[in-house]
C-alpha positions as CSV (number, residue, x, y, z in Angstrom):
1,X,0.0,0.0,0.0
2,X,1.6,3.6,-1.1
3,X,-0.1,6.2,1.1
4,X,0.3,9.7,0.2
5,X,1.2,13.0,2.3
6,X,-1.8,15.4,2.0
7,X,0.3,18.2,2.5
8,X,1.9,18.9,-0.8
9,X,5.5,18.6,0.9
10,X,7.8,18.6,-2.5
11,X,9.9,15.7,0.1
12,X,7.2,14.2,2.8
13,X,8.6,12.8,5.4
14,X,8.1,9.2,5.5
15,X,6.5,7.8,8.7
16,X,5.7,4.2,9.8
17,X,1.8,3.3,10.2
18,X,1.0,3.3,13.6
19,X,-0.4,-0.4,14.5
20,X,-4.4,-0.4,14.9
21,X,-5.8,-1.5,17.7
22,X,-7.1,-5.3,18.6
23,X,-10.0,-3.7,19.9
24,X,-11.7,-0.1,20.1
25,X,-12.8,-1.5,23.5
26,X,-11.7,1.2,26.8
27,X,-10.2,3.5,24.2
28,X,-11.7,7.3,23.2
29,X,-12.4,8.1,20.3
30,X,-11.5,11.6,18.5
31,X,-13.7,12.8,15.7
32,X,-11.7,16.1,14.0
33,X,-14.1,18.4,12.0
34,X,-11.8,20.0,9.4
35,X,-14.6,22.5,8.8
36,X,-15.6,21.6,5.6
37,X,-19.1,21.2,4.3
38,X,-20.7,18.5,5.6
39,X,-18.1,17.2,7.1
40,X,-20.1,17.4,10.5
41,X,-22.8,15.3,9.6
42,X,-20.4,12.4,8.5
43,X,-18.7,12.5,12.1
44,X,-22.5,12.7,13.9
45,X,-23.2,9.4,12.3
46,X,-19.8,7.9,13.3
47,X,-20.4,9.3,16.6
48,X,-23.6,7.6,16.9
49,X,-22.4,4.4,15.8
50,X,-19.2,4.5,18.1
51,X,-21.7,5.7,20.8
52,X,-24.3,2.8,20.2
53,X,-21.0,0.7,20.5
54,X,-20.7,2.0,24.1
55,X,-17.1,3.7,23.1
56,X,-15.9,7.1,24.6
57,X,-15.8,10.0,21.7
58,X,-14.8,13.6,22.0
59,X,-15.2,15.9,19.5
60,X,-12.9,18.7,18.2
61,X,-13.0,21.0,15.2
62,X,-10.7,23.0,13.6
63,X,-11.4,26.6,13.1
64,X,-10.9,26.6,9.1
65,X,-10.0,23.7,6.9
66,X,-7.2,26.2,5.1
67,X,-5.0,25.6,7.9
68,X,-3.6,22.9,9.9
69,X,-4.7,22.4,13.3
70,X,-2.8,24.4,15.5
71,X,-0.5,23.0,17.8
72,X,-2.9,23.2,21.0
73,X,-5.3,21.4,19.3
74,X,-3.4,18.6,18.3
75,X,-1.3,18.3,21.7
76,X,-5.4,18.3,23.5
77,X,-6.4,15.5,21.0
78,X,-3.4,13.4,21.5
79,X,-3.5,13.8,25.1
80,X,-6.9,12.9,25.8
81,X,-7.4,10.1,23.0
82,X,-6.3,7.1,21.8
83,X,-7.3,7.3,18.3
84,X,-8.6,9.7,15.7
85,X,-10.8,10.1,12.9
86,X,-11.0,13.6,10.6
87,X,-13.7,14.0,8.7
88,X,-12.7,15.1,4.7
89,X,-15.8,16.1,2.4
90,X,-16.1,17.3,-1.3
């Protein structure tokens, strides 16, 4: 699999994949809003679903999607979960 870097770097850095978990079970869940359209109603419905799984989820959104998150943002996410979704819509 040949996974490509989002951010237009002209050399991306290359960085392992993280291992995925054996089980979602006891870990939270981050849903990242990049603020595009629609993007909100895709996490709502993954929230549910994790929800109706009885998982933890906390929710975040970034201010703009022109911008990454800033570095708050992403130091509160990885401190307080596990794993993350971000929602991407066209």
């Amino acid at each position: 699999m040949k996974l490509l870097d989002p951010t237009n770097e002209t050399k991306p850095t290359l960085r392992p994949r993280n291992a995925r978990p054996a089980s979602l079970d006891g870990l939270t869940i981050g849903l990242l809003d990049i603020s595009k359209s629609r993007g909100n109603l895709f996490l709502d419905e993954l929230e549910a679903q994790f929800a109706g799984r009885g998982l933890t989820v906390k929710r975040y959104a970034k201010p703009t999607y022109a911008h990454p998150a800033s570095v708050p943002l992403q130091q509160q996410i990885a401190t307080e979960c596990d794993l993350v979704v971000e929602a991407l819509a066209d």
